[in-house]
C-alpha positions as CSV (number, residue, x, y, z in Angstrom):
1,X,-205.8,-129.8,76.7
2,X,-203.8,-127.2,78.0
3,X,-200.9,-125.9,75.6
4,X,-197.6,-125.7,77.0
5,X,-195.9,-122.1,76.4
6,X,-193.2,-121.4,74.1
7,X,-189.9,-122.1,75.6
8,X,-187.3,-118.9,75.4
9,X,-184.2,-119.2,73.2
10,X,-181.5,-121.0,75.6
11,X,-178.9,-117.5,75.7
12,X,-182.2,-115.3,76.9
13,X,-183.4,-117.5,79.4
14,X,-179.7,-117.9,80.9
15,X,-179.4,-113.9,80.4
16,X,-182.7,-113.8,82.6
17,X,-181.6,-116.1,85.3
18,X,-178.4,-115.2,85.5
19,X,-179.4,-111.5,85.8
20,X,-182.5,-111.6,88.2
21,X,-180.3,-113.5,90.4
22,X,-177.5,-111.1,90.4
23,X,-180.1,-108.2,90.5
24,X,-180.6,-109.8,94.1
25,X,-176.7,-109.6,95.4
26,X,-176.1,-106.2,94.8
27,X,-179.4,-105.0,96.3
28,X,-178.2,-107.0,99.3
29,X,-175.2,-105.8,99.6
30,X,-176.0,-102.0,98.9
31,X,-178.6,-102.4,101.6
32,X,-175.6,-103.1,104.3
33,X,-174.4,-99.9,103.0
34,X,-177.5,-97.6,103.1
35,X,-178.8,-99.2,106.9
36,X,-175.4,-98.9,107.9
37,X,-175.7,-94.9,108.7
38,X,-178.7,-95.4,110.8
39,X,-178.0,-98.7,112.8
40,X,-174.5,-99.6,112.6
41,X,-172.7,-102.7,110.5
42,X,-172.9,-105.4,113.5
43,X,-173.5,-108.7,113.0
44,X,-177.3,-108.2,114.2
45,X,-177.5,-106.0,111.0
46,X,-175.3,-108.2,108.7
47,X,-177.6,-111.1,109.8
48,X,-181.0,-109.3,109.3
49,X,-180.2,-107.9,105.6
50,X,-179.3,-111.3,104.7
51,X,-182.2,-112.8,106.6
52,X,-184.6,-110.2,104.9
53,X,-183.2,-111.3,101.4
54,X,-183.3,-115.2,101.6
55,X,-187.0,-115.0,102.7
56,X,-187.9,-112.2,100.1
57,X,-185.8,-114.9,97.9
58,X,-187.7,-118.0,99.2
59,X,-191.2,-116.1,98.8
60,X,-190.8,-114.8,95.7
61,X,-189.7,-117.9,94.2
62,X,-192.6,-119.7,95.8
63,X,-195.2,-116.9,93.7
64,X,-193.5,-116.9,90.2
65,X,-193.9,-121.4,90.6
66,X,-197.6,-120.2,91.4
67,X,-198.0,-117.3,89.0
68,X,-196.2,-119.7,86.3
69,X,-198.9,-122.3,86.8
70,X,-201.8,-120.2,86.3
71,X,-200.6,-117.9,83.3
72,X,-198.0,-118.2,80.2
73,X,-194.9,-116.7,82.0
74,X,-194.0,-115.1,78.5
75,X,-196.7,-112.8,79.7
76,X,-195.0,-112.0,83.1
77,X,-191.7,-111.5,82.6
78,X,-191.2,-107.8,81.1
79,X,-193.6,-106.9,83.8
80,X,-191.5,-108.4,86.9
81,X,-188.3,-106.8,85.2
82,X,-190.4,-103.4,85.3
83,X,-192.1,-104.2,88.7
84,X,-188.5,-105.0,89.7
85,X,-186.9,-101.4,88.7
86,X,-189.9,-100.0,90.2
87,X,-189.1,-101.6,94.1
88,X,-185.3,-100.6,93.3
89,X,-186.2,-97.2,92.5
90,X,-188.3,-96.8,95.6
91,X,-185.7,-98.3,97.9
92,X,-183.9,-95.1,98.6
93,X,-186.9,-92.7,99.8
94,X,-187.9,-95.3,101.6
95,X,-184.7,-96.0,103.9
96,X,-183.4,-92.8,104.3
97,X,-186.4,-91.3,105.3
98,X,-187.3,-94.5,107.7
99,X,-184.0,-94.5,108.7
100,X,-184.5,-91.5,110.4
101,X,-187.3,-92.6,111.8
102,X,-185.6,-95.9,113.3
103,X,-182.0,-94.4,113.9
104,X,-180.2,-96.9,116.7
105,X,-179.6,-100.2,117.1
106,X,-182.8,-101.9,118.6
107,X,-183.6,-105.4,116.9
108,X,-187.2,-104.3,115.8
109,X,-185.7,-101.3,113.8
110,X,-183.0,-103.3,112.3
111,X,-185.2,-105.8,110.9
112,X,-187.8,-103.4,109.7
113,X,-184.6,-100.9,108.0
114,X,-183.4,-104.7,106.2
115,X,-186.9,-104.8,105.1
116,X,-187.3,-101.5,104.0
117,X,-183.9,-102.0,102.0
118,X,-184.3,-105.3,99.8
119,X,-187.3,-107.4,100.7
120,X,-189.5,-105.7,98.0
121,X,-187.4,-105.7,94.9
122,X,-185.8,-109.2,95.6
123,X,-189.2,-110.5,96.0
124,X,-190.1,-109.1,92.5
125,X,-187.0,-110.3,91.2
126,X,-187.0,-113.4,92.6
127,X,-190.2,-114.6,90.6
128,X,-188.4,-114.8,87.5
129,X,-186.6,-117.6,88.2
130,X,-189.4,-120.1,88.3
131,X,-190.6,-118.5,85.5
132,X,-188.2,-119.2,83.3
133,X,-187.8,-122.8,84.4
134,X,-191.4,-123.4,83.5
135,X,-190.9,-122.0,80.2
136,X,-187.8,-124.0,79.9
137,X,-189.3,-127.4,80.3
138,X,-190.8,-129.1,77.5
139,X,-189.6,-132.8,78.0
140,X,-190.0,-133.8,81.7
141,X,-187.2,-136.6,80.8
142,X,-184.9,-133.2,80.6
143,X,-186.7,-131.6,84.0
144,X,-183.0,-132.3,86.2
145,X,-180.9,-130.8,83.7
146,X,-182.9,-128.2,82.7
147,X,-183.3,-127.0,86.2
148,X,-179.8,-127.6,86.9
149,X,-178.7,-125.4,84.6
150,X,-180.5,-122.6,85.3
151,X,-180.2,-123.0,88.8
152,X,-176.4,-122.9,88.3
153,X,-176.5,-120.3,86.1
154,X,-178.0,-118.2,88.8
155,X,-176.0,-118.5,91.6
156,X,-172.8,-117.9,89.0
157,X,-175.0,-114.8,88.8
158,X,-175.1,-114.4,92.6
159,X,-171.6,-114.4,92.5
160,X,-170.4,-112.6,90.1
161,X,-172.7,-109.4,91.4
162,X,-171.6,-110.0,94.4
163,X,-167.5,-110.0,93.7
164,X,-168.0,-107.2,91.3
165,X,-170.4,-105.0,93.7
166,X,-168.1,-105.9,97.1
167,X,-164.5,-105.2,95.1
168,X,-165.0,-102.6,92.2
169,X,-168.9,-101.4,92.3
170,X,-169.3,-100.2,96.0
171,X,-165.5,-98.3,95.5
172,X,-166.1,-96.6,92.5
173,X,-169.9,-94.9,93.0
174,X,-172.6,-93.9,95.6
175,X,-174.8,-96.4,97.1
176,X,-178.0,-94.1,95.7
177,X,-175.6,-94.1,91.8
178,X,-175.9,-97.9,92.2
179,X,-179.3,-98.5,93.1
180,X,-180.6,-96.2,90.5
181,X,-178.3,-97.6,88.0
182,X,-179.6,-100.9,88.7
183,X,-183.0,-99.7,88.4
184,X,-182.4,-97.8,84.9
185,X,-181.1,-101.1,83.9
186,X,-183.8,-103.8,85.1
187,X,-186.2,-101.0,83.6
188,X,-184.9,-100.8,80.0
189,X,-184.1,-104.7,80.3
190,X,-187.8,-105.3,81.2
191,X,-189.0,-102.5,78.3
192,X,-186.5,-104.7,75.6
193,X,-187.9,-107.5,76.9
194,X,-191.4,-106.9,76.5
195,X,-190.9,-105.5,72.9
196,X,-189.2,-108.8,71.6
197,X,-191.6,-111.2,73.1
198,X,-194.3,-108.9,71.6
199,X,-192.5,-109.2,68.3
200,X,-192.2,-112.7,68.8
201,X,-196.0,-112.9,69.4
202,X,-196.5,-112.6,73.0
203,X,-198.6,-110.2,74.3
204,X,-195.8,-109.3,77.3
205,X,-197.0,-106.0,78.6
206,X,-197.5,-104.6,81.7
207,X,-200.7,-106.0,82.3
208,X,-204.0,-103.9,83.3
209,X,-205.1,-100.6,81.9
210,X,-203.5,-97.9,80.6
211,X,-204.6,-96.0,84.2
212,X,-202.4,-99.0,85.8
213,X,-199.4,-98.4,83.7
214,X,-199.2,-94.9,84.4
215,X,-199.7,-95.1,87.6
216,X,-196.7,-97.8,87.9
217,X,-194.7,-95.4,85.9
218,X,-195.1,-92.6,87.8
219,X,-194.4,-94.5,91.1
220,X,-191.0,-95.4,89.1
221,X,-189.8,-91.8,88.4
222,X,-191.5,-90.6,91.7
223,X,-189.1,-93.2,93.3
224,X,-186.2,-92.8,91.5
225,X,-187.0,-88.9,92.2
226,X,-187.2,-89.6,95.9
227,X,-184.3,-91.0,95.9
228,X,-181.8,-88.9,94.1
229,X,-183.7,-86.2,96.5
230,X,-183.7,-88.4,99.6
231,X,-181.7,-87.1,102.9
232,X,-178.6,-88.5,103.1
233,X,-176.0,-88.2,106.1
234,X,-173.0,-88.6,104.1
235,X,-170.9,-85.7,102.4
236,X,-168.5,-88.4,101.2
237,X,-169.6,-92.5,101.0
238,X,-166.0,-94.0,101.8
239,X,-165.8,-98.0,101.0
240,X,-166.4,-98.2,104.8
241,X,-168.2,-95.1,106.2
242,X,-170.8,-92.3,105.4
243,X,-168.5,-89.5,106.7
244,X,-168.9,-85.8,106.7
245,X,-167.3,-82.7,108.4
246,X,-168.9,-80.5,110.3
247,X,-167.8,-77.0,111.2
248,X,-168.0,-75.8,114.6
249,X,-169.6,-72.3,114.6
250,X,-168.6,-71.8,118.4
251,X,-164.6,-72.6,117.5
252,X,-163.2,-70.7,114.5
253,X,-160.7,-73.8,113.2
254,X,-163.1,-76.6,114.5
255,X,-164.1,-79.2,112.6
256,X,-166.1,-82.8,113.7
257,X,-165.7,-85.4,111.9
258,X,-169.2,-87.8,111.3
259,X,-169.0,-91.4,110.8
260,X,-172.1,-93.5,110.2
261,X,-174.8,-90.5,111.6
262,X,-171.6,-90.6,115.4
263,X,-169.4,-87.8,116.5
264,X,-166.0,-89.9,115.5
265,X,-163.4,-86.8,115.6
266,X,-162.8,-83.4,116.5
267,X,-159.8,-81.5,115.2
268,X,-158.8,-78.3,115.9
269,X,-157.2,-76.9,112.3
270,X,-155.4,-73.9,114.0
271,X,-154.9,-75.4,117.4
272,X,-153.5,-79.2,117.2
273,X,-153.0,-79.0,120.8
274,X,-156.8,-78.9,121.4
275,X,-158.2,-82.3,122.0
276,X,-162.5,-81.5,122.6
277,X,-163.3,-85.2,123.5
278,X,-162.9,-86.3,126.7
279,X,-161.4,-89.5,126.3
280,X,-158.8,-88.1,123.5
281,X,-158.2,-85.6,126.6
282,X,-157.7,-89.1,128.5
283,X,-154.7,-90.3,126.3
284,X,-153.2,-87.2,125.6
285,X,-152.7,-87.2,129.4
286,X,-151.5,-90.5,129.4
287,X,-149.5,-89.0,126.2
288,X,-148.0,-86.4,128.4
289,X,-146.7,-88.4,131.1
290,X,-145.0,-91.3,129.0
291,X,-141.6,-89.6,128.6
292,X,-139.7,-85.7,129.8
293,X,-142.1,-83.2,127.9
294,X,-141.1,-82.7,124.0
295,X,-139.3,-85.8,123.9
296,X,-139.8,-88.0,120.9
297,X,-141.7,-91.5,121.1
298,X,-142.2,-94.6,118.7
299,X,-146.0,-94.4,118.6
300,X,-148.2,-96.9,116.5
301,X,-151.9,-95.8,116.3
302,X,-154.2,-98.7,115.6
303,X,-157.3,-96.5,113.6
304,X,-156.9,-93.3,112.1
305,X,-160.7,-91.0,112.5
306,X,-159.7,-87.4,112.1
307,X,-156.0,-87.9,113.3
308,X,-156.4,-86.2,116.0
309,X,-153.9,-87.7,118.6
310,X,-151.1,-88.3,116.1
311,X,-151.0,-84.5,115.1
312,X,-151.5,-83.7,118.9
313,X,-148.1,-85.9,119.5
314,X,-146.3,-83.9,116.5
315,X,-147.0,-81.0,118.0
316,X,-146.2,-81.7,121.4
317,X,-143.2,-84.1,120.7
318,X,-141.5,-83.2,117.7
319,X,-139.3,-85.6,116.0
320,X,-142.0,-88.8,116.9
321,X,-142.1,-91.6,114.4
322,X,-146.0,-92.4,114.4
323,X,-147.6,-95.1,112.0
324,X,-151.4,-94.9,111.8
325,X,-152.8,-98.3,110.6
326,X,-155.8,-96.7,109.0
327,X,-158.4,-99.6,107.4
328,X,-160.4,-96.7,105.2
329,X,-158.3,-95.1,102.2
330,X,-161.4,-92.8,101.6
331,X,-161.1,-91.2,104.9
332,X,-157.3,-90.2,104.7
333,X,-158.2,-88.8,101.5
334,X,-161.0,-86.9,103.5
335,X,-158.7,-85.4,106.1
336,X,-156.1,-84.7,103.8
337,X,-158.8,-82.2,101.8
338,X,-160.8,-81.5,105.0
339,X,-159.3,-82.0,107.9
340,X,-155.3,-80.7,107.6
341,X,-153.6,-83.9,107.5
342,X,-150.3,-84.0,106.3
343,X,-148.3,-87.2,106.6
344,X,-144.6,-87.3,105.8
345,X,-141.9,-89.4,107.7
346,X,-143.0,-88.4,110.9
347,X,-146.4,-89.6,110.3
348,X,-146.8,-92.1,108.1
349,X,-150.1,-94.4,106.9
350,X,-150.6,-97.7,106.1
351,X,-154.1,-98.4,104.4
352,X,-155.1,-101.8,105.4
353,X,-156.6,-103.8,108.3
354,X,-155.3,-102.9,111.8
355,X,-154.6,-106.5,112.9
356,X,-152.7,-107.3,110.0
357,X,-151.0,-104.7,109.9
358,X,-149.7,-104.9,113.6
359,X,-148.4,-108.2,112.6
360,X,-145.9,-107.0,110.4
361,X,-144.6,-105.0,112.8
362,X,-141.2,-105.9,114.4
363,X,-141.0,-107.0,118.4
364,X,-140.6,-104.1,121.4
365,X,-140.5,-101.6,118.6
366,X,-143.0,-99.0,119.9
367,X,-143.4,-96.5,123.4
368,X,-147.0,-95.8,122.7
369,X,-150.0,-98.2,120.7
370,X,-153.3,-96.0,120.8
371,X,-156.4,-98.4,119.7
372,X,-158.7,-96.2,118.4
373,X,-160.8,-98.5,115.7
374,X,-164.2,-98.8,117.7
375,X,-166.5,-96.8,116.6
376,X,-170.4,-95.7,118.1
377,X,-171.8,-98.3,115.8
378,X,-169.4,-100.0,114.2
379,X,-167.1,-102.9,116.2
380,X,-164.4,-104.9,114.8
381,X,-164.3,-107.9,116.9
382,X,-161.5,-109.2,115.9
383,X,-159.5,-106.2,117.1
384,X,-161.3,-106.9,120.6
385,X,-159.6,-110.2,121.2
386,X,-156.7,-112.2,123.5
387,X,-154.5,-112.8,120.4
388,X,-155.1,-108.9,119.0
389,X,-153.9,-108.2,122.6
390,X,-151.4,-110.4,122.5
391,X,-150.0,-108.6,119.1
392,X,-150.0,-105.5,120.9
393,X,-148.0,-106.5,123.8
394,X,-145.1,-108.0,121.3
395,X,-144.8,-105.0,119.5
396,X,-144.9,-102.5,122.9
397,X,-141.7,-101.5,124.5
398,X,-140.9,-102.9,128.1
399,X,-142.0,-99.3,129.7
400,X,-144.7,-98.7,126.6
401,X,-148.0,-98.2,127.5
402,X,-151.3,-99.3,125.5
403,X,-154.2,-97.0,125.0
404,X,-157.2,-98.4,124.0
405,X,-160.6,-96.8,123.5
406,X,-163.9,-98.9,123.8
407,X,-167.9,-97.4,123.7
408,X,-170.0,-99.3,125.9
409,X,-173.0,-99.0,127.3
410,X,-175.2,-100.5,130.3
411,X,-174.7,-103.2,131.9
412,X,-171.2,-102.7,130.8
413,X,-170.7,-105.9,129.5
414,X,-168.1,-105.4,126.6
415,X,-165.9,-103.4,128.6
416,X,-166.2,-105.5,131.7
417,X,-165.0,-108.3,129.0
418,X,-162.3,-106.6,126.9
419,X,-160.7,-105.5,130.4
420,X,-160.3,-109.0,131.4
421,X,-159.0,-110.0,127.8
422,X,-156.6,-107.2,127.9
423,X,-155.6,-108.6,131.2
424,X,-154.6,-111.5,130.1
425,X,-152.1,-110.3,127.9
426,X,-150.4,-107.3,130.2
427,X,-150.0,-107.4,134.1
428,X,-151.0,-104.2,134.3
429,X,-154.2,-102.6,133.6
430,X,-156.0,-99.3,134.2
431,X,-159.1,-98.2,133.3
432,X,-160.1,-94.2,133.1
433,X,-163.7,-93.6,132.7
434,X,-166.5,-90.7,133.9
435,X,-167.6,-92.2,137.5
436,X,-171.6,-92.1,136.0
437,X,-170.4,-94.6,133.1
438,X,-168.3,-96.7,136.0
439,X,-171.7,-96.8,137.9
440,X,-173.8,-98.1,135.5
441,X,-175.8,-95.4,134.5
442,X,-174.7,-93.9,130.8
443,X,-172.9,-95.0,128.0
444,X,-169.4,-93.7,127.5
445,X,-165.9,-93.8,126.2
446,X,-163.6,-96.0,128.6
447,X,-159.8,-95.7,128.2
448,X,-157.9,-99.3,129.0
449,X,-154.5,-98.9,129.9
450,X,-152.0,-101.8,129.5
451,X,-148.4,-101.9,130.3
452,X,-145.3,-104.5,130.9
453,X,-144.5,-102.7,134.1
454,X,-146.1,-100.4,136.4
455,X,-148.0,-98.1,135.1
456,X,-147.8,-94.4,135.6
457,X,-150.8,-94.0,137.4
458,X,-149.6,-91.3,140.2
459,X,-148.3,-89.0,137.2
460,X,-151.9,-89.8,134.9
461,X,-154.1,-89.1,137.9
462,X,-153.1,-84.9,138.4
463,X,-154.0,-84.4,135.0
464,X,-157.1,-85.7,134.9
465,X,-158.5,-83.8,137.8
466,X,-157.3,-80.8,136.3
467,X,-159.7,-81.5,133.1
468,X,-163.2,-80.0,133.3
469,X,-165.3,-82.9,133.2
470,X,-163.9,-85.4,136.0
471,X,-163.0,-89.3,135.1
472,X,-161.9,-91.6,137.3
473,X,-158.9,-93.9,136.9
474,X,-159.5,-97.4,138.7
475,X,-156.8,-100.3,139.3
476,X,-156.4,-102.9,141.4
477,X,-159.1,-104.4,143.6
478,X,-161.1,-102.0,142.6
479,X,-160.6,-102.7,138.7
480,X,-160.8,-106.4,140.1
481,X,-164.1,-106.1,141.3
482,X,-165.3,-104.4,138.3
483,X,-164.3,-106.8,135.7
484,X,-165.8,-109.7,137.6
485,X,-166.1,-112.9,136.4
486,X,-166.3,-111.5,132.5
487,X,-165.4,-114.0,130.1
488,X,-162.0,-113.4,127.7
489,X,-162.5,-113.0,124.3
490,X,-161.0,-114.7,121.6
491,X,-160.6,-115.1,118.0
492,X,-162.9,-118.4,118.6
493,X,-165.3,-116.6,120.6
494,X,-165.5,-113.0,120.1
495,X,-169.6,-112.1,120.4
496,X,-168.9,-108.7,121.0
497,X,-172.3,-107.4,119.2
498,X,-174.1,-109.0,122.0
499,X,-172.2,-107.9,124.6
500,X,-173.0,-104.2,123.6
501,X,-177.0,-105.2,123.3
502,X,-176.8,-105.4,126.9
């Protein structure tokens, strides 16, 4: 007759299930943060780290049941803690370098980068569970309340990692200080696990020989090594970005600044007046044009980067009012130390989300709105849509103009799109682009252009052919034709990572 195993005490058992479970959240979540460098934080990506974890979740649940029937789960506990540090640990060598490796945005490489992130360690962790249950049942009459518990007490875990991770974890440390932190801890867990059950009279090793251990500890310190070691492209780790800046050896005060692995910003720290990008060149012509040269404007910049247009107005029309609406307090602290901001009543910055923050400002209140928030991988949709463009139009003067900057890529589908919502909110629209990205054949910046009244097309157009690389400003039929049939977007149906997978 086969002997049931000792149950755990009640507070271990709910310390087990509560922690495995929340083990589980922050790997997921730190894994949006570590593939976000390498293929963007779209909803394709979103949707595969979650996908990756509920199947390393459903799997590894499914082998602890199995692993539970066949052996005393006393046994296997301290070794799936230890197991469990050991896939953390290895997590970091493992995307970084294979990030590299699948840099971009193609669904294969997303998938594999989620799976390289969380599907090992979750699976691990995710055995315990089961385990715990099994030991937990000695009176079937009790099965429903027993597993009740336990399953409640592990998604309170889920939870709670996942509020404390999202709001106070991910802002106050490193991705790579988290993971290994987590690691550390499942380690010693699993090690003060083993020695009580051991204590208690369970033989709760790590099983196999002494060879096997040490080989499974030295893949634990080779990981955590790895990772503390591992490539990383960020200088600073921002609660939304991996940013760094880059000096320009050809340009004395140049400095880029790098969001997520893209070329976000370039800012001239001697030189304010020298805008390197193309499409900043684009709206600081449209900049130029908007009133008599020096005179002040009301200008609200939707998205901060390296400030480069706002300091560009300063220095070109003193006296302006700007607010940047700036979603990432890490990265104003970054240009403040990096890249020469100063902010004062002329420039001022509200930390928060764009759209909300354009909601709380007052009607016909501004000359210039520059919509810079898009970003190489990185796409708020919500900024994308008829009611954002809608906001903008209330707060834009009767002869402001709207400058909005959108990546796309061929077929041109998301600009073809936003062009017809931004349409639908302003009678006028322009569009300046380089004439190989209007054809179809690259991927580019695209400036939109809105206005209440005519827009000042005849005094835009000199100033770009005097730039070295040409663009080409299109309205009317042609824009028209351009825009086609493209669907608006709204806040009800916005599926703007689609739209850029072409």
């Amino acid at each position: 007759m086969e002997t049931q195993p000792r149950a755990l005490p009640s507070a271990l058992a709910t310390a087990l299930a509560f922690g495995a479970s929340g083990a589980v959240l922050v790997l997921e979540i730190v894994a949006l943060r570590l593939v976000g460098p390498y293929v963007g934080v779209t909803l394709q990506v979103s949707s595969s780290v979650i996908g990756v974890s509920l199947a390393a979740i459903a799997y590894g649940a499914w082998v602890g049941g199995r692993l539970a029937d066949r052996f005393d789960p006393r046994t296997l506990l301290a070794p799936a803690l230890i197991l469990g540090a050991i896939g953390t640990a290895v997590t970091l060598p493992l995307v970084r370098w294979g990030g590299e490796l699948l840099r971009g945005g193609a669904a294969p490489a997303v998938l594999m980068l989620a799976a390289l992130a969380v599907f090992l360690p979750a699976l691990v962790l995710s055995t315990i569970a089961p385990m715990v249950v099994k030991l937990q049942l000695g009176d079937l009459r009790q099965a429903g309340s027993v597993v009740g518990r336990l399953s409640s007490i592990g998604t309170l875990g889920a939870i709670t990692a996942t509020l404390v991770t999202g709001f106070i974890f991910v802002a106050a440390m490193p991705s790579s200080v988290i993971i290994l932190s987590l690691a550390v801890l499942l380690a010693v867990a699993g090690l003060v696990l083993g020695w009580w059950l051991r204590r208690d009279g369970t033989r709760a090793d790590v099983p196999g020989t002494p060879r096997v251990r040490a080989s499974l500890a030295v893949i634990g310190l080779a990981g955590a090594g790895l990772g503390a070691i591992a490539p990383t492209p960020c200088d600073v780790e921002t609660a939304y970005h991996c940013a760094n800046v880059a000096a320009d050896p050809a340009r004395d005060g140049g400095r880029t600044l790098v969001l997520n692995s893209a070329r976000h910003s370039y800012v001239d720290l001697d030189d304010p007046t020298h805008l390197e990008f193309e499409y900043v060149q684009w709206i600081g012509a449209v900049a130029d044009v908007l009133k008599p040269a020096g005179a002040p404007v009301q200008a609200l910049h939707l998205g901060g980067g390296g400030f480069t247009v706002p300091n560009y107005l300063r220095a070109t029309r003193p006296g302006s009012d700007q607010l940047v609406l700036e979603l990432d307090g890490g990265l104003v602290d970054l240009d403040q130390r990096s890249l020469g901001l100063r902010t004062g009543p002329d420039l001022r910055v509200r930390v928060g989300d764009a759209r909300v923050g354009l909601a709380e400002r007052p009607e016909a209140s501004y000359d210039l709105v520059v919509g810079d928030a898009f970003g190489h991988l990185v796409v708020p949709w919500h900024l994308a849509t008829r009611e954002m463009a809608d906001e903008v139009a209330r707060v834009l003067r009767p002869d402001g103009v709207y400058a909005q900057n959108v990546i796309d890529y061929p077929p041109n589908r998301f600009i073809r799109a936003e062009l017809a919502t931004v349409a639908a909110a302003f009678p006028h629209v322009a569009l300046i682009a380089p004439p190989a990205a209007l054809a179809g054949e690259e991927g580019s910046n695209f400036v939109i252009l809105a206005a209440h009244r005519e827009l000042p097309l005849d005094a835009i157009r000199p100033r770009l052919s005097a730039l070295k690389q040409p663009a080409t400003l299109l309205s009317g039929r042609p824009l028209t034709d351009f825009i086609g049939d493209s669907r608006i977007l709204t806040d009800d149906y916005a599926p703007v990572d689609q739209l850029l997978a072409g």
